[in-house]
PyMOL commands that place a pseudoatom at each C-alpha (Angstrom):
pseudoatom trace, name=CA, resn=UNK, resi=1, chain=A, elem=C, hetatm=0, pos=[-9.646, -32.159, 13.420]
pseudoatom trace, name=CA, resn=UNK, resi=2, chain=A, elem=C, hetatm=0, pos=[-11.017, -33.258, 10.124]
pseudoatom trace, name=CA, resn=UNK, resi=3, chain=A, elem=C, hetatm=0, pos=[-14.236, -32.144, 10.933]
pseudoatom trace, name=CA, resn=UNK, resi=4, chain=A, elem=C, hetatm=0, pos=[-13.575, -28.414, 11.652]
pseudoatom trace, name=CA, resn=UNK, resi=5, chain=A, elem=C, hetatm=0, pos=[-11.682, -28.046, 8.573]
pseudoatom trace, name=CA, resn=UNK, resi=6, chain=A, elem=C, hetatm=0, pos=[-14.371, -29.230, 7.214]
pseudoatom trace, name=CA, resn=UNK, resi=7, chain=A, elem=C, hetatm=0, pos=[-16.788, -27.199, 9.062]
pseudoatom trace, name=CA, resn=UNK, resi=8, chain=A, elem=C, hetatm=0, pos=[-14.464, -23.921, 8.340]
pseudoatom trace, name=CA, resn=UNK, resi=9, chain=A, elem=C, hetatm=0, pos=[-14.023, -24.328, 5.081]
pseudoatom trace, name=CA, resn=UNK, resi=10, chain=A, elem=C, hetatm=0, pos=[-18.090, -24.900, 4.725]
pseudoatom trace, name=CA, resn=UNK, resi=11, chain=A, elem=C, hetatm=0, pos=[-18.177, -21.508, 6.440]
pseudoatom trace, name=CA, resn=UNK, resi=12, chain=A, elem=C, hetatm=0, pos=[-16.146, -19.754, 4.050]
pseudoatom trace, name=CA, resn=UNK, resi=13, chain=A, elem=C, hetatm=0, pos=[-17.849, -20.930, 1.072]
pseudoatom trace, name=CA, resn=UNK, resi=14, chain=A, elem=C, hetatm=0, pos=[-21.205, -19.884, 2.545]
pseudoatom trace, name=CA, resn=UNK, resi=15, chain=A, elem=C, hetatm=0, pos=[-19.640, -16.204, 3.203]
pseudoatom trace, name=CA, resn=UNK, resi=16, chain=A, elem=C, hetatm=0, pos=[-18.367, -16.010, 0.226]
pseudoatom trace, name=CA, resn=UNK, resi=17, chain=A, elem=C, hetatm=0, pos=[-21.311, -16.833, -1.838]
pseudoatom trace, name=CA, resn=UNK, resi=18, chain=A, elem=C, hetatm=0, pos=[-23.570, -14.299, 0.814]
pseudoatom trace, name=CA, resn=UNK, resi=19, chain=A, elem=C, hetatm=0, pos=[-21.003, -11.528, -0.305]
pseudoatom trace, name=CA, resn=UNK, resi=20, chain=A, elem=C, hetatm=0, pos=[-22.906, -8.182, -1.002]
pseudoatom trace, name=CA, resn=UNK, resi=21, chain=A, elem=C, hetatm=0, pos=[-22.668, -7.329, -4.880]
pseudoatom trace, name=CA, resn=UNK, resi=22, chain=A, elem=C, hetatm=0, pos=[-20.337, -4.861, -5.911]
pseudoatom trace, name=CA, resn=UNK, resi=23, chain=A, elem=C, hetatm=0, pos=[-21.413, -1.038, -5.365]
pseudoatom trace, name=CA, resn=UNK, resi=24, chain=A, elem=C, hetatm=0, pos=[-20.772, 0.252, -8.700]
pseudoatom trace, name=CA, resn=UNK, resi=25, chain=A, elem=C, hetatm=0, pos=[-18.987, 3.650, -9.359]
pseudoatom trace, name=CA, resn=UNK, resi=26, chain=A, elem=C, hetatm=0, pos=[-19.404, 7.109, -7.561]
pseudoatom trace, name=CA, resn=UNK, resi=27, chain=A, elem=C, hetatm=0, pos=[-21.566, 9.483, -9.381]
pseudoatom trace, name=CA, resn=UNK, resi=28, chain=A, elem=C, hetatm=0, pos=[-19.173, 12.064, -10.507]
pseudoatom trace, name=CA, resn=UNK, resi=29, chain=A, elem=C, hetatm=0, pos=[-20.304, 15.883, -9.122]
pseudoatom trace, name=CA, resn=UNK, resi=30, chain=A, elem=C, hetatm=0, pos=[-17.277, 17.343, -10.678]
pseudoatom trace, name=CA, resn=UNK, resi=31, chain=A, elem=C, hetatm=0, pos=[-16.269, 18.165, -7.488]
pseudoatom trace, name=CA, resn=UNK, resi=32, chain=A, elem=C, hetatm=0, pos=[-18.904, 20.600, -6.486]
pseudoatom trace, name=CA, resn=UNK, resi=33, chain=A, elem=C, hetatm=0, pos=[-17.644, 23.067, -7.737]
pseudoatom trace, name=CA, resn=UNK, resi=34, chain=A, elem=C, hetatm=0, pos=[-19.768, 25.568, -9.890]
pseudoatom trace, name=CA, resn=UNK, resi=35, chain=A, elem=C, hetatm=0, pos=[-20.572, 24.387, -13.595]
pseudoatom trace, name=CA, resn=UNK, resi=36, chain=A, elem=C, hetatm=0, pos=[-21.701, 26.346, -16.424]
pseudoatom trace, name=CA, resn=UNK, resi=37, chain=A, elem=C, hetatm=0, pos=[-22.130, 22.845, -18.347]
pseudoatom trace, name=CA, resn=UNK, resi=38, chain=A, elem=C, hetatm=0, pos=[-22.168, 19.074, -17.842]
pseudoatom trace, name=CA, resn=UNK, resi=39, chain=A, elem=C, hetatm=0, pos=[-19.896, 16.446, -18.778]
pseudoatom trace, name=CA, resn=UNK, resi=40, chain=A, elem=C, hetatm=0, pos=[-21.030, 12.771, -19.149]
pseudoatom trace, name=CA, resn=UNK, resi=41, chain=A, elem=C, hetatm=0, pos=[-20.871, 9.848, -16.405]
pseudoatom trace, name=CA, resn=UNK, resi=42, chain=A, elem=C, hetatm=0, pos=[-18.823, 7.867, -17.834]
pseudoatom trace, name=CA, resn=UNK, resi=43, chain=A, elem=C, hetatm=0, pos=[-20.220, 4.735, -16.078]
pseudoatom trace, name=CA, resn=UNK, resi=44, chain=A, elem=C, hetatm=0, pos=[-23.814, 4.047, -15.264]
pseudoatom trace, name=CA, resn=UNK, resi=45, chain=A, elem=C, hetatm=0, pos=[-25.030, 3.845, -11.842]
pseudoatom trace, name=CA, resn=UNK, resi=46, chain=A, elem=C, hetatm=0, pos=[-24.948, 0.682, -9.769]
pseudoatom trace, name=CA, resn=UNK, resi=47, chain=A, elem=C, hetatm=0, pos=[-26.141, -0.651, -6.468]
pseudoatom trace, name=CA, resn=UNK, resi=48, chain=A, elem=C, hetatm=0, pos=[-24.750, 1.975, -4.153]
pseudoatom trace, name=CA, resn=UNK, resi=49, chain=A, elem=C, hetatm=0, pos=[-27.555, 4.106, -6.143]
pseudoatom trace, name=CA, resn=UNK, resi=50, chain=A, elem=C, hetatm=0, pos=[-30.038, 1.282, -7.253]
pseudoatom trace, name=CA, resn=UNK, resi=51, chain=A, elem=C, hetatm=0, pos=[-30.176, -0.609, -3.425]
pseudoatom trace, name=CA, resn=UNK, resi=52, chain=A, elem=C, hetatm=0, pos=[-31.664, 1.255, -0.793]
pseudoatom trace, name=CA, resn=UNK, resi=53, chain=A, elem=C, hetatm=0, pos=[-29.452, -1.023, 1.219]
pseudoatom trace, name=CA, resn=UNK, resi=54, chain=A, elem=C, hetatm=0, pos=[-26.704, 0.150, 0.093]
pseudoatom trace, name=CA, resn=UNK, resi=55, chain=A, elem=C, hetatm=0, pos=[-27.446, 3.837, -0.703]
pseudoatom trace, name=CA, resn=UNK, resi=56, chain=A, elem=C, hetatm=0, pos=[-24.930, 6.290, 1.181]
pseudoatom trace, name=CA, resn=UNK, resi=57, chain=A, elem=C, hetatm=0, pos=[-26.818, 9.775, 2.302]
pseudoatom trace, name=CA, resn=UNK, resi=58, chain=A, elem=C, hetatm=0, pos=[-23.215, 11.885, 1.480]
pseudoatom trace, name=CA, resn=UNK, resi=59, chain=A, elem=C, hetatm=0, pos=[-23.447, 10.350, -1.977]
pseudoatom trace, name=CA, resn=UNK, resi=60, chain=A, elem=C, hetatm=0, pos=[-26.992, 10.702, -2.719]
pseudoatom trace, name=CA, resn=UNK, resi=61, chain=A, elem=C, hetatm=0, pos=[-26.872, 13.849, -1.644]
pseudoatom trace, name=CA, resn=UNK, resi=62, chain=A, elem=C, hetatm=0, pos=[-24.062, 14.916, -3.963]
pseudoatom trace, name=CA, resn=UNK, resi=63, chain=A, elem=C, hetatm=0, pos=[-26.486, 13.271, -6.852]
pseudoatom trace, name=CA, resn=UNK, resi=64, chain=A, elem=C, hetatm=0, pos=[-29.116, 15.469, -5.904]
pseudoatom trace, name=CA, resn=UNK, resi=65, chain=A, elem=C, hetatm=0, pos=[-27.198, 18.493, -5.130]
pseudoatom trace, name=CA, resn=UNK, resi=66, chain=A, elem=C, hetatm=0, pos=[-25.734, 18.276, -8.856]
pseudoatom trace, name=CA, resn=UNK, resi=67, chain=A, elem=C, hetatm=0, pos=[-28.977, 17.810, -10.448]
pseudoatom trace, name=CA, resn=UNK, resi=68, chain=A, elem=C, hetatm=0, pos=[-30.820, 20.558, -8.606]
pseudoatom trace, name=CA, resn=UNK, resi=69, chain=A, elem=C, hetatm=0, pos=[-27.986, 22.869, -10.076]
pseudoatom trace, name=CA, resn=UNK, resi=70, chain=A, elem=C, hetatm=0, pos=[-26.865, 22.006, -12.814]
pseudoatom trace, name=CA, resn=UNK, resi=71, chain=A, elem=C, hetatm=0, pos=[-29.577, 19.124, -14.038]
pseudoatom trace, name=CA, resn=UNK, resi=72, chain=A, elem=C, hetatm=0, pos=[-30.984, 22.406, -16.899]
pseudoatom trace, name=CA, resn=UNK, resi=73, chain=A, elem=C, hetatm=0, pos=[-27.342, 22.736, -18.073]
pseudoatom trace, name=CA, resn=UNK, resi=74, chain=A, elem=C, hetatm=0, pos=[-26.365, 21.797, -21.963]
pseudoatom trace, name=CA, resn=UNK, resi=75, chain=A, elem=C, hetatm=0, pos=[-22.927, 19.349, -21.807]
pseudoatom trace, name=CA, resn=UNK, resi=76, chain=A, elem=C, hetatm=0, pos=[-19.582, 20.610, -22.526]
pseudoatom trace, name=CA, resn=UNK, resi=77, chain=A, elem=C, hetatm=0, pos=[-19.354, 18.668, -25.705]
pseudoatom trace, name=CA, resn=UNK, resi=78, chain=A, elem=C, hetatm=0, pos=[-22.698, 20.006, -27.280]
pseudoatom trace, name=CA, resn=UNK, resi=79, chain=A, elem=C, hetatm=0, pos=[-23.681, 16.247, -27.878]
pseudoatom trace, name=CA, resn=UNK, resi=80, chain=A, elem=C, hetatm=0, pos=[-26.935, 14.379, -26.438]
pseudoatom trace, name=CA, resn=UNK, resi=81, chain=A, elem=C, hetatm=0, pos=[-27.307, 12.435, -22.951]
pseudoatom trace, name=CA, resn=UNK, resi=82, chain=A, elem=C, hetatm=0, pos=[-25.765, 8.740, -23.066]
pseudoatom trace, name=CA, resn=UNK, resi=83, chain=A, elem=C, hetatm=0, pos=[-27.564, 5.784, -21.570]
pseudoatom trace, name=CA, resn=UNK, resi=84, chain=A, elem=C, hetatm=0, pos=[-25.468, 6.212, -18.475]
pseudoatom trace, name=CA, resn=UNK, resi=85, chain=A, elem=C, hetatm=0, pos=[-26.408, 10.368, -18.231]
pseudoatom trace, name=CA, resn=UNK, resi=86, chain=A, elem=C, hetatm=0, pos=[-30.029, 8.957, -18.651]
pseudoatom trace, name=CA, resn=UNK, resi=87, chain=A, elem=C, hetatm=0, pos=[-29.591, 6.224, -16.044]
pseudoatom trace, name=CA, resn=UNK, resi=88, chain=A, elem=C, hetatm=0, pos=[-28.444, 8.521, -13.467]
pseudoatom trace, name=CA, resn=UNK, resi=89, chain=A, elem=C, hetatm=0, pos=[-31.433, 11.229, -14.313]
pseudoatom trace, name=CA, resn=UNK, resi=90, chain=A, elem=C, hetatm=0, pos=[-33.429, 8.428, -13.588]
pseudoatom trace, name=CA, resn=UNK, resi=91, chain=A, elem=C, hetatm=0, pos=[-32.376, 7.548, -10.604]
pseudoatom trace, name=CA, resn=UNK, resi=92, chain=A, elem=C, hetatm=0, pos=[-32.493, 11.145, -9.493]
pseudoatom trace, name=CA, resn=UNK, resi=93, chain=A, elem=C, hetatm=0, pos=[-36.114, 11.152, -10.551]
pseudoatom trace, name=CA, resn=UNK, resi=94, chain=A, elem=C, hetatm=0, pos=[-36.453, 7.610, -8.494]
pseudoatom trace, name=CA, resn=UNK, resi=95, chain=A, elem=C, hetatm=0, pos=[-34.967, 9.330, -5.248]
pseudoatom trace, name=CA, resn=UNK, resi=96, chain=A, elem=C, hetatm=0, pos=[-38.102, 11.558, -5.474]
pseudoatom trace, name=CA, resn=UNK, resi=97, chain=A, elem=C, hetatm=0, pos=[-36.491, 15.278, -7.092]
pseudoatom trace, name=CA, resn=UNK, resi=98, chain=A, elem=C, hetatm=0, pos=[-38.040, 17.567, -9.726]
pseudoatom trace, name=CA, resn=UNK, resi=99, chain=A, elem=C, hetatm=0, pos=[-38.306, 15.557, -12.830]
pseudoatom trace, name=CA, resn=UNK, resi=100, chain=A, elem=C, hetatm=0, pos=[-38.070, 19.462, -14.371]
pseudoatom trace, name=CA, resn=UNK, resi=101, chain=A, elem=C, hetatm=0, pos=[-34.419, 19.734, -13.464]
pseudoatom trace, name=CA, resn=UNK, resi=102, chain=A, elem=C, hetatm=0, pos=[-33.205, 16.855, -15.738]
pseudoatom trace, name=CA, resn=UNK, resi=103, chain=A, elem=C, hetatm=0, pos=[-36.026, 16.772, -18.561]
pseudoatom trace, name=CA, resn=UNK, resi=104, chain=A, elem=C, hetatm=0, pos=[-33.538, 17.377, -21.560]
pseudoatom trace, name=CA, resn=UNK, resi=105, chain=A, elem=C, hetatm=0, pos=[-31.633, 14.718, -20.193]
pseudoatom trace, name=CA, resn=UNK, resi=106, chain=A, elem=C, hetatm=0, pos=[-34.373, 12.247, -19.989]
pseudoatom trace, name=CA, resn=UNK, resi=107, chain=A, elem=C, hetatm=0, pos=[-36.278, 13.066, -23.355]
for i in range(1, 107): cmd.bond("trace and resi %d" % i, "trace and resi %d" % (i + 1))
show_as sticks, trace
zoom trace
């Protein structure tokens, strides 16, 4: 008995520590709807982006659907990109769209 407690609990350890990391937020499309300016991310992406092993098409396809639109757009607020609205240009760029459709947000 001993030794399959032992053996179970060995199991869960190794489970644990073979975990997948955490996916990181949802890119926020503003619900699809149709924008006459951007608002910031207000996280950066993570793995669910960043790991092709992870990558969801419904969500990257909402990325690039939003970019492709609206990527030309000025933001609501009239300030600059932040590192996260940079991050997720990026990764746009990365998933192999038109760099030209989020330049001002990357330079």
């Amino acid at each position: 008995m001993r030794a399959l407690v032992t053996l179970l609990c060995g199991a869960t350890v190794l489970t644990a520590c073979s975990s997948p990391p955490e996916p990181g937020p949802v890119f926020d499309n503003e619900n699809g709807t149709e924008l006459t300016c951007l608002t910031h991310q207000p996280q950066p992406p993570g793995p669910r982006y960043t790991d092709e092993s992870m990558r969801s098409t419904g969500e990257t396809l909402a990325l690039l659907r939003y970019y492709t639109a609206h990527g030309r757009k000025p933001f609501c607020d009239g300030k600059t990109p932040t590192d996260a609205d940079k991050q997720w240009a990026q990764v746009y760029v990365t998933l192999g769209a038109d760099r030209a459709n989020v330049t001002a947000l990357l330079d």
